[in-house]
C-alpha positions in Angstrom: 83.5 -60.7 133.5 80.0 -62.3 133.6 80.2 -66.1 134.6 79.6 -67.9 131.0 83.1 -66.1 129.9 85.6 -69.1 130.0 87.8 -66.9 127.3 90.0 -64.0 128.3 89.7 -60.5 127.6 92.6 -59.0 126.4 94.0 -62.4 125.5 94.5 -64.0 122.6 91.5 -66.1 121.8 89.0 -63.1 122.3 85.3 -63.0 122.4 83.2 -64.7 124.7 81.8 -68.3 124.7 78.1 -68.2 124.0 77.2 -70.6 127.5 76.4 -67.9 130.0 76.7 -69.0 132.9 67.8 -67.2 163.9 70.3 -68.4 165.7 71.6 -65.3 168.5 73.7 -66.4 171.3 71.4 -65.1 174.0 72.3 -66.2 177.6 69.1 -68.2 178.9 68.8 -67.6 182.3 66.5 -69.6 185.3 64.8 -68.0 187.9 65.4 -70.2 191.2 63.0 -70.1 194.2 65.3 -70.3 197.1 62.5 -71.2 200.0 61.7 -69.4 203.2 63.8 -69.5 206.4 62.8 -70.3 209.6 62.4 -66.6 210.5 59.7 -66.3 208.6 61.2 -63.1 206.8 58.7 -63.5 203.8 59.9 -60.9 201.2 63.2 -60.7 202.0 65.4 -60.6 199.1 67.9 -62.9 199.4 71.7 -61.9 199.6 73.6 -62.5 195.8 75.3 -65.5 195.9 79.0 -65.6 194.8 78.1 -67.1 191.3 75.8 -64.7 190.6 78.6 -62.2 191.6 80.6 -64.0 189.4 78.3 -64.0 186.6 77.7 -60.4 186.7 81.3 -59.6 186.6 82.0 -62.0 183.7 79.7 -59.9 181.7 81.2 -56.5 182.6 84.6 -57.9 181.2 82.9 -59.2 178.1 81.1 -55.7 177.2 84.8 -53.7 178.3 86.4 -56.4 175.3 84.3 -55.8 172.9 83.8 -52.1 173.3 87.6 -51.8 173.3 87.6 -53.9 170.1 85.4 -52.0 168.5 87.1 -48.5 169.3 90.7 -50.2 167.9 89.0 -50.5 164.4 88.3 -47.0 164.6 92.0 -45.6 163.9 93.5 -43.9 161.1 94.4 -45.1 157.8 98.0 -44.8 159.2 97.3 -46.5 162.4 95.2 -49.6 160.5 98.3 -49.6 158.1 100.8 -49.3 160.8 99.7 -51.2 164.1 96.6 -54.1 162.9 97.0 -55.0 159.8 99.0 -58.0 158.8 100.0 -59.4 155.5 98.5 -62.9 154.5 100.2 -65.4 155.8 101.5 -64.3 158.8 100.7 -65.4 162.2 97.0 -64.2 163.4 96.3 -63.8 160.1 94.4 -66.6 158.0 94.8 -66.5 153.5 91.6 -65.2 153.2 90.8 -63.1 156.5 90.5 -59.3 156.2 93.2 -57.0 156.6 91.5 -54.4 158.3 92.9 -51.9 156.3 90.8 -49.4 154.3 90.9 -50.2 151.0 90.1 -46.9 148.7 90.1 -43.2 149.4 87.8 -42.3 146.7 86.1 -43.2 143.6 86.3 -43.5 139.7 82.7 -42.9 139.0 80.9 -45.6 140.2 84.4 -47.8 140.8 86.5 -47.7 143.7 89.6 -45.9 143.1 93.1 -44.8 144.9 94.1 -48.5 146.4 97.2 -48.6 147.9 100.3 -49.4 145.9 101.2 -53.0 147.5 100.1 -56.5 147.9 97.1 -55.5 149.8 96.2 -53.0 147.2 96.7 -54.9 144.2 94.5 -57.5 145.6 91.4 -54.9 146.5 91.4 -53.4 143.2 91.3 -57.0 141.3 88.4 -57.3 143.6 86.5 -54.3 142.5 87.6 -54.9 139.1 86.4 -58.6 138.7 82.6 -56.8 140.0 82.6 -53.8 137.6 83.7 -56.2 134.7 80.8 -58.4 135.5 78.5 -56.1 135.9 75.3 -55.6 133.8 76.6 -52.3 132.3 78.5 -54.3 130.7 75.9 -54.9 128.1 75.4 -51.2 127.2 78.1 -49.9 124.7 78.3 -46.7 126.3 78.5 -48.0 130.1 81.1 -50.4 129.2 83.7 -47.8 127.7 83.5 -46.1 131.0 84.2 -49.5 132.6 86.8 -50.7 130.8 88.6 -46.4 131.1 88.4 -46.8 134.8 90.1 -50.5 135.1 92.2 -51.5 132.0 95.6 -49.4 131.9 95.6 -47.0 128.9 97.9 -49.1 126.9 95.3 -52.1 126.9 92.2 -50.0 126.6 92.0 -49.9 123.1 92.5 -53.8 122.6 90.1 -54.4 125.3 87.1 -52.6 123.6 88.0 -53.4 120.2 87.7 -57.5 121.9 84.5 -56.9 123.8 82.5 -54.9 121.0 82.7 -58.0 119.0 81.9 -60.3 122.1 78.9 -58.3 123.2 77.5 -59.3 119.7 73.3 -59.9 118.9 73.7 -63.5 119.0 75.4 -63.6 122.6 72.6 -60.8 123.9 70.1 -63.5 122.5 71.9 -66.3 124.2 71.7 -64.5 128.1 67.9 -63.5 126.9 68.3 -60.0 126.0 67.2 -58.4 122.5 69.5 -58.2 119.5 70.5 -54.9 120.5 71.0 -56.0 124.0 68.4 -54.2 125.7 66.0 -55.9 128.1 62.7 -57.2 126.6 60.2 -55.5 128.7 58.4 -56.7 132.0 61.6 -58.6 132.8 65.0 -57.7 135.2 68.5 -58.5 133.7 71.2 -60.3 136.6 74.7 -59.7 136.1 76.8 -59.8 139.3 80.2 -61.0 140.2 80.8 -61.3 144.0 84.5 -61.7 145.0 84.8 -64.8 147.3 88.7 -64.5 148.2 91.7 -63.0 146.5 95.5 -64.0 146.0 98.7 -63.0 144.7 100.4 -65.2 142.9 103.1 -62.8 141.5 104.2 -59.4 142.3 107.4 -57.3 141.3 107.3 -53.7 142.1 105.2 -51.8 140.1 103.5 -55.3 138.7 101.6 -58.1 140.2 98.9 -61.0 139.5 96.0 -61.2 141.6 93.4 -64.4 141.2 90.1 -63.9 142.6 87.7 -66.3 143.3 84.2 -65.3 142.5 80.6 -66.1 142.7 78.2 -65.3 140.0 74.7 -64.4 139.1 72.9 -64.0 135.2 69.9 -64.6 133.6 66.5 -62.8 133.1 64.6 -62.2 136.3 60.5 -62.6 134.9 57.5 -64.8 135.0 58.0 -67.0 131.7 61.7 -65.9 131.5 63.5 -68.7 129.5 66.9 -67.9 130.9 66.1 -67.4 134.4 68.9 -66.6 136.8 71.6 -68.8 137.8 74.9 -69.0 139.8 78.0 -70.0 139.1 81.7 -70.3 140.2 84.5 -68.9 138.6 88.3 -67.5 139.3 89.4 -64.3 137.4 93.3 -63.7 137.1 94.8 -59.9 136.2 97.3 -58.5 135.9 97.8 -55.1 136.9 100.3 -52.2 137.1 101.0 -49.6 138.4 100.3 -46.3 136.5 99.0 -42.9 137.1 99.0 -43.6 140.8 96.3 -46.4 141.1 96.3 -50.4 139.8 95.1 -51.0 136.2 94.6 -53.8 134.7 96.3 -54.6 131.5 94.9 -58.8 131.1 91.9 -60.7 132.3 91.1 -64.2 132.2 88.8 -66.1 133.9 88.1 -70.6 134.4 85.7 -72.2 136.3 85.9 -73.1 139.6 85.9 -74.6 142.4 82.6 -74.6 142.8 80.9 -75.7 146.1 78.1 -79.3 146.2 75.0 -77.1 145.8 72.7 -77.1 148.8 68.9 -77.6 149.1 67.9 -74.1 149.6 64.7 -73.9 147.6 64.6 -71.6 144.3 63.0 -68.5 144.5 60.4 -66.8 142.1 61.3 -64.5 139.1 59.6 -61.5 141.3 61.4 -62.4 144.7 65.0 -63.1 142.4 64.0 -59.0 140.7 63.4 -57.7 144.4 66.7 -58.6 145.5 68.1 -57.3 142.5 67.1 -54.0 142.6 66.3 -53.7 146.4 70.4 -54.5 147.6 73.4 -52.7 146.5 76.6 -53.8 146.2 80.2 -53.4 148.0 83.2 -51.9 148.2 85.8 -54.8 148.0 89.0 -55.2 150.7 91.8 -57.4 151.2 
């Protein structure tokens, strides 16, 4: 769920630790003075060479390809199902390179619903469940029970909230820089985001399977003075879901850290630029 929670949900231990966690490839071409003949016809354009001709055509092809590439992706459900996509693995086909195939048909509030009911799909829902369970609403009582009813299988619900409502407690809220009652002290932005980096199956039987997912994360107050400002970190979720009532639900979470990346030397922005992004860019629908 959010990046500082090195304990399960649904497991055992319960609760949650109290550590939170241009270049275009534009063809550059030279003009060439070819000098006058002997004729003396100044002005006369002089006749295309062969490589030019060559050129020319060698673009042609190029925009045919891609335009034809583009229309394939434009297919049916059926047809992406059917014809392009290929399971991981397989030849064409890297571990962690899309599908192609549409992921969801519609949506369970604000989570993605309706994923298809194999490896693919189990995969693209862990995806959208390891954002939604990171997510900020997480923090508000009321947002979180609507969470945990779109992604935990009705079995697990109950033992889910009854784990996180003692999790989400006044002294963690304090710990990420929130109030007691976890609301946001004002003139500040709260960051909680999950962002799926790749996905996995590592165990699958019919109407069962568990999916890893390797995430990226952000949380921390966004806010001039903010003594928990925003930070990243690297984590992989496993779930494991069934199949019920149609659509993948998860019925355990747990989450450890790693890998994580060397960090680069990209210079740290400010509290306001960190809010900006925040609120000015949405987030994504998920895909194997």
């Amino acid at each position: 769920m959010s990046q500082g929670d090195d304990q399960g949900y649904g497991g055992d231990s319960g609760g949650r630790s109290d550590d939170p966690y241009s270049t275009l490839g534009g063809t550059r071409q030279t003009r060439t003075r070819l000098p006058d003949g002997d004729g003396g016809d100044h002005g006369r354009r002089p006749a295309r060479t062969s490589r030019s001709l060559v050129t020319v055509v060698g673009v042609v092809v190029l925009l045919i390809a891609a335009i034809a590439f583009a229309n394939r992706g434009g297919g049916s459900n059926d047809e992406a199902s059917d014809g392009n996509a290929k399971k991981p693995g397989t030849t064409g086909t890297g571990p962690t390179a899309a599908t192609g195939t549409k992921p969801v048909q519609g949506k369970n509030g604000t989570i993605p619903s309706g994923f298809a009911h194999d490896e693919q799909g189990a995969q693209s829902a862990a995806a959208n469940y390891a954002v939604a369970l990171g997510s900020a609403g997480m923090f508000d009582k009321a947002e979180r029970d609507t969470i945990l009813d779109g992604v935990i299988a009705p079995s697990s619900v109950e033992k889910f909230r009854s784990t996180l409502d003692k999790a989400y407690s006044g002294t963690f809220f304090r710990n990420v820089g929130l109030n007691e009652d976890g609301s946001t002290p004002d003139g500040f932005t709260f960051v909680s985001r999950t962002m799926p980096i790749g996905t996995k199956v590592t165990r699958t039987s019919g109407d069962q399977s568990t999916v890893e997912v390797w995430c990226a994360g952000l949380i921390g107050l966004a806010g001039e003075g903010s003594t928990k400002p925003v930070t990243n970190g690297w984590f992989t979720i496993t779930m494991e879901l069934v199949w019920i009532g149609g659509d993948w639900k998860a019925v355990t979470h747990s989450q450890k850290d790693g890998p994580a990346p060397v960090g680069g030397d990209t210079r740290a922005s400010s509290a306001d630029e960190i809010a900006g992004a925040v609120n000015g860019f949405g987030g994504f629908t998920y895909a194997r």
